[in-house]
N, C-alpha and C positions, 0 to 999 in steps of 0.2 A: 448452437452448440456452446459459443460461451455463457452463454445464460447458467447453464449447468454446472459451472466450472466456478465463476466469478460472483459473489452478491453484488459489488461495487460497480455502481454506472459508469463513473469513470475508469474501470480496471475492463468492463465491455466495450466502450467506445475503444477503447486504448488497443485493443486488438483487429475491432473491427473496422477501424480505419485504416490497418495496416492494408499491403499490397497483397493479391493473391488469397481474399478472404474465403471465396467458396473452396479452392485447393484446401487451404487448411483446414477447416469445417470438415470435408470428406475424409482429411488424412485422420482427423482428430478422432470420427466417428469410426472410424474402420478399426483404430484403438481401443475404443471403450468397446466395439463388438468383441474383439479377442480377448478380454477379460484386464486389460490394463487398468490398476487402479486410479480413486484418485487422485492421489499422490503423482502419481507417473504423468497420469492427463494434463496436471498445473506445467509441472517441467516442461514437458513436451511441446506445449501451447506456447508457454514464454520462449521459449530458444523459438520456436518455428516463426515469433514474430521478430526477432532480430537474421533470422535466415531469408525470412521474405521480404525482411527490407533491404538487407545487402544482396540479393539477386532479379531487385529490380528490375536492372539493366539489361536482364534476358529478359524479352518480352515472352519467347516462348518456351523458358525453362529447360531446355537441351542443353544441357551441360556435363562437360568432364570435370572428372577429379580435379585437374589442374584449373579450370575456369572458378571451381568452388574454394580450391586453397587460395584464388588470386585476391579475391575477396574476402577470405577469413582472416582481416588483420585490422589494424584503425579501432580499436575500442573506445575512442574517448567519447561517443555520446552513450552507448551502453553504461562506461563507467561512472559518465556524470548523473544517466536515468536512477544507477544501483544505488549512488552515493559512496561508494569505494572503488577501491582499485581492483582488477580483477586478476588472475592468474594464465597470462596471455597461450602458457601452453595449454594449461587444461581448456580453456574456454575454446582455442581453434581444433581442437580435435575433437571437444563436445559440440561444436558449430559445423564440423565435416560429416560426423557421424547422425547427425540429425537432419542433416541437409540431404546427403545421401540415401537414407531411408524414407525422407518424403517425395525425391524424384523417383525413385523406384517404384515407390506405390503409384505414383500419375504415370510412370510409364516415360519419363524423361532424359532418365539416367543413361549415360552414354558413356559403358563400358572401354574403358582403355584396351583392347587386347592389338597381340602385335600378330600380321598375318599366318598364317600355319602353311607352308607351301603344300603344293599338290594334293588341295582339299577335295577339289574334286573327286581325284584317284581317291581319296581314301571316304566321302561318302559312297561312291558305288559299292565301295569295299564292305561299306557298314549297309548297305540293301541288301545287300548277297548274304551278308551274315545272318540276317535275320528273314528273310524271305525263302531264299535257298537252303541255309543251314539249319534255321527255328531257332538259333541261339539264346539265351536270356538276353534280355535287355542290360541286366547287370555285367556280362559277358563280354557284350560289345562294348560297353562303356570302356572298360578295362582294357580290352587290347585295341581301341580306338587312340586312349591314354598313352598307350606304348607306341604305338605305330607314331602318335603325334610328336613324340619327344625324336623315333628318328627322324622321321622325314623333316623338322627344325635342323636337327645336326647336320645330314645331307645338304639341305637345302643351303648352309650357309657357304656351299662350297658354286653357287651362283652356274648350275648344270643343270640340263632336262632331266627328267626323269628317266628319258631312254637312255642316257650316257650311265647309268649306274652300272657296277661291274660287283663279280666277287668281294674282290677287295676292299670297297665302301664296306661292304657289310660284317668282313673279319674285323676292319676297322673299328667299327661303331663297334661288335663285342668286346673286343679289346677294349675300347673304351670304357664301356660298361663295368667289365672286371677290376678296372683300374680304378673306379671311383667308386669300389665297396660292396660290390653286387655278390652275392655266394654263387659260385655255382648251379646251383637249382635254378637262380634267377637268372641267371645268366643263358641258360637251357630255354625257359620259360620265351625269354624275348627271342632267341633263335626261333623258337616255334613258331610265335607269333609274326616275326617278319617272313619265315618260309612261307607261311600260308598265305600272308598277302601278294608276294612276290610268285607265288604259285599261281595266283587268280592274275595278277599284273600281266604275266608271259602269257597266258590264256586269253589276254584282252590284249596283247599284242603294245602292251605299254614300255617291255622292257623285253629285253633277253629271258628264252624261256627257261633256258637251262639252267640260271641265276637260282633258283629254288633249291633243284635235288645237290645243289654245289655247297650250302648253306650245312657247316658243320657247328653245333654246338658242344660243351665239355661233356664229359663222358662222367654222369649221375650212374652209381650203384645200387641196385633194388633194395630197396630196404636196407640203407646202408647206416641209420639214425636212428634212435628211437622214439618216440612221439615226445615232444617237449608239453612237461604240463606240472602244473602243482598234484601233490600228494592226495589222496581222498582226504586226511587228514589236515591239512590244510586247507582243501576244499571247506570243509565241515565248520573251522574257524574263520572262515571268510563269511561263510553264513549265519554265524553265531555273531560275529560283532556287528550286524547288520540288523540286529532282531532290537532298533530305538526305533522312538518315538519322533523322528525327522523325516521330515518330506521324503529329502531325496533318499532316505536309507528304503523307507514304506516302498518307496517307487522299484527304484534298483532290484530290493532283496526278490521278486519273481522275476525280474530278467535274468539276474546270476543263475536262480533255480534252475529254471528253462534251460539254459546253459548249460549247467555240470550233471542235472538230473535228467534229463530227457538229451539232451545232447544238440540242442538248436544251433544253428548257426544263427551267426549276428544279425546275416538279411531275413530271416526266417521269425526272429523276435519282432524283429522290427514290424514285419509287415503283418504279422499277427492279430488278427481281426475280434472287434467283439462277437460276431456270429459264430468264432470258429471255435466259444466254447460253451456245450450242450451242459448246462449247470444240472439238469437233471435227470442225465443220463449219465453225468461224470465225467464225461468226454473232450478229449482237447483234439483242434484237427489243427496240422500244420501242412503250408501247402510247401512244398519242397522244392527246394532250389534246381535243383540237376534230378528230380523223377519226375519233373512235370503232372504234379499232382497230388491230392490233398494225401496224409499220413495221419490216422486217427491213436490215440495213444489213451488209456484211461487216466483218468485226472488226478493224482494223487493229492489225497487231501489237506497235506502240507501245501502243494501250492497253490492248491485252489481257496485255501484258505488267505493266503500272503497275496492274492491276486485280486481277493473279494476286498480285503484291509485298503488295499490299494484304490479301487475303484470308488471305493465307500466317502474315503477320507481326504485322498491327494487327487485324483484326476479330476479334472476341471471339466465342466460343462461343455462341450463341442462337439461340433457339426460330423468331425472325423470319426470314424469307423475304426481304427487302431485301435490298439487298448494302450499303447503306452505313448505318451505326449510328451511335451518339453514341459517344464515346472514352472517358466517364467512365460509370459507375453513375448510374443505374440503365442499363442497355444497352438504346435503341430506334432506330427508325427515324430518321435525320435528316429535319430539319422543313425548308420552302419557308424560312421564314428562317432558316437557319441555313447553308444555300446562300446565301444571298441577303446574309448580314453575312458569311460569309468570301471570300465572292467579292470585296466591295467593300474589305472588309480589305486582302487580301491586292494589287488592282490599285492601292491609294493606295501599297501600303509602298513600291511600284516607281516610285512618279512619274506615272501617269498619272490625268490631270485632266479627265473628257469629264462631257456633262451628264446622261450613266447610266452607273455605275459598278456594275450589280449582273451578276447571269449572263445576262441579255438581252441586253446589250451585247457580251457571247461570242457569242453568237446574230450579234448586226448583224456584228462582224467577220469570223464565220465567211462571210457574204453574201457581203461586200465583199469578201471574199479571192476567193471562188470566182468573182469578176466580171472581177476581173484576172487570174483566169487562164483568162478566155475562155469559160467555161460558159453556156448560155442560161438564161435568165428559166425556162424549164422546167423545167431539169434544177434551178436552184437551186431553184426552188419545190418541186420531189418530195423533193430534199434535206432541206431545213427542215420540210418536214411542211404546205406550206402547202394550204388547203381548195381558194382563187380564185388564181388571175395576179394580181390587183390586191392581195394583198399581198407581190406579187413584183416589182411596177413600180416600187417607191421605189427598187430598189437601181439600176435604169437611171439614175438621177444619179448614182450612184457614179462610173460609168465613164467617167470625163475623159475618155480617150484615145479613147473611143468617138465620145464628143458632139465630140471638134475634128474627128473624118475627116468628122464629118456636118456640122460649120460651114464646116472648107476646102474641100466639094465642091461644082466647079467647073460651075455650072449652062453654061455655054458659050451655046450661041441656045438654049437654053431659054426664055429671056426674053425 
């Protein structure tokens, strides 16, 4: 592998006498597979040989954060190898960060995490969700996330799990409120611990009564409007994005997908190259909460911005996605990564709503299709929605709607 890297005999011995030569070789190679340049491969080589000389001392490379910070300090044979002095912070955080991505890849890396109490209770909980309920995966994740932050709260209070009462759990809402939560959210995680706490008394872990006792705040049906940018700012979001840069090429058909079709962020994301029929025009999305594909015809605007995309900025790989990361290592784009350039990208232009992520492409895609006279139906089979009743917020969209029904002239009706 050095061969490839170094012409200088002496610049190949110099590594390959180093400690841990075949680990580095595999890490190196596993880099030039994902498309790392050579630039990236020299850097990576040189730090990895000052990483593998200061973790000698582990024979078998199992290490924590804290064993790799003990050892990222002492520069003076580095700085007498460089011939100057180096910049001791930057140099221990480029020495952790490289250290750390090479025990990851062998599989060495030993995660700092602090216990989560009553894991057990809370994986049967995640079988049941998914075995018994069919939940998404995405789903569980989420009110796995919630149940873990209570049951840390709880747990610091050093009690069984069957000692839990009402109270703990007005407790922890209170809490919650207290540290920023709206209401909605607040609702949200009531639900999520009734349902656990519903299965817990069913499994005879707690009080069974502990569930129906569980009150959250009182949310009014369609009491907000859909938070989202203007169509016309929609339109200037997509207009400044029509350069000749990577990440604009990239972006500009996930925004589309977004505000045109109405996707959601895991919906883009998981967005496959088979799931678009280039000649039949056709895009399928498989849907998050219908359990199953949604076929849409392609319009030629993004099927155009998607072909520029594929052509130009996506990289050679093994992945079935269509939209990847820009830099090395090359994988799938993640839910937030949609989620930070979306919001990125709608501040750079001025727009100030109280959701600025890709949902709010979603709400405006609604609200567009309202003003242009579409039914609650059709927008609902549009967006992918299960009920009407998450198709009933956007009827307050429609001023122009609600004045013909306030100026209509009851005459002797009355």
């Amino acid at each position: 592998m050095f061969e490839k890297l170094y012409s200088s005999p002496r610049a190949i011995a110099w590594h390959q006498n180093a400690p841990y030569l075949e680990e580095r070789e595999q890490y190196l190679s596993h880099c030039l597979d994902n498309g790392y340049t050579q630039e990236s491969l020299f850097l990576i080589a040189k730090e990895l040989f000052w990483v593998a000389s200061k973790l000698n001392v582990y024979p078998d490379l199992r290490l924590t954060l804290g064993q790799v910070e003990a050892v990222a300090n002492k520069w003076d044979e580095r700085e007498h190898c460089c011939g100057r002095s180096l910049n001791a912070k930057w140099t221990k955080t480029r020495f952790i960060q490289v250290a750390r991505q090479w025990l990851r890849f062998l599989g060495c890396w030993c995660e700092p995490t602090d216990p989560i109490p009553f894991t057990h209770l809370l994986d049967q909980f995640s079988v049941w969700m998914e075995e018994e309920r069919g939940l998404e995966s995405s789903t569980i994740q989420r009110r796995k996330g919630c149940l873990t932050q209570f049951l840390c709260w709880y747990g610091e209070k050093k009690q069984s799990f069957d000692s839990i009462r009402i109270t703990d759990i007005d407790a922890y809402l209170t809490v919650c409120g207290t540290n920023g939560c709206t209401r909605v959210s607040v609702k949200n995680v009531a639900t999520i611990i009734r349902s656990f706490m519903k299965y817990a008394g069913t499994k005879g872990w707690c009080d069974s009564s502990i569930a129906a006792a569980i009150c959250a705040p009182r949310v009014y049906r369609l009491e907000n409007l859909p938070a989202g940018p203007s169509w016309d700012q929609v339109k200037t979001l997509l207009a400044s994005m029509e350069t000749d840069r990577r990440c604009d090429i990239r972006d500009l058909p996930i925004i589309m997908l977004c505000a045109i079709y109405g996707f959601r962020e895991t919906e883009v994301a998981r967005l496959k190259l088979e799931n678009i029929d280039w000649e039949q025009s056709l895009i399928v999305v498989e849907r998050c909460k219908r359990r199953g594909g949604q076929t849409y015809p392609l319009v030629p605007v993004v099927g155009n911005a998607i072909i520029h995309y594929l052509r130009t900025v996506r990289p050679q790989s093994s992945f079935r996605e269509v939209f990847l990361t820009l830099t090395p290592p090359f994988r799938p784009i993640s839910r937030s990564t949609i989620y930070s350039l979306t919001s990125r990208r709608l501040a750079q232009i001025g727009v100030n709503t109280r959701h600025i992520g890709p949902h709010s492409l979603r709400h405006a895609c609604a609200s567009h299709l309202v003003s242009e006279n579409f039914t609650l139906k059709e927008i609902g089979d549009h967006l992918g929605h299960c009920s009407s009743a998450s198709t009933r917020i956007y009827a307050k969209v429609d001023l122009q709607g609600l004045r013909q029904v306030a100026d209509f002239d009851l005459g002797g009706i009355l």
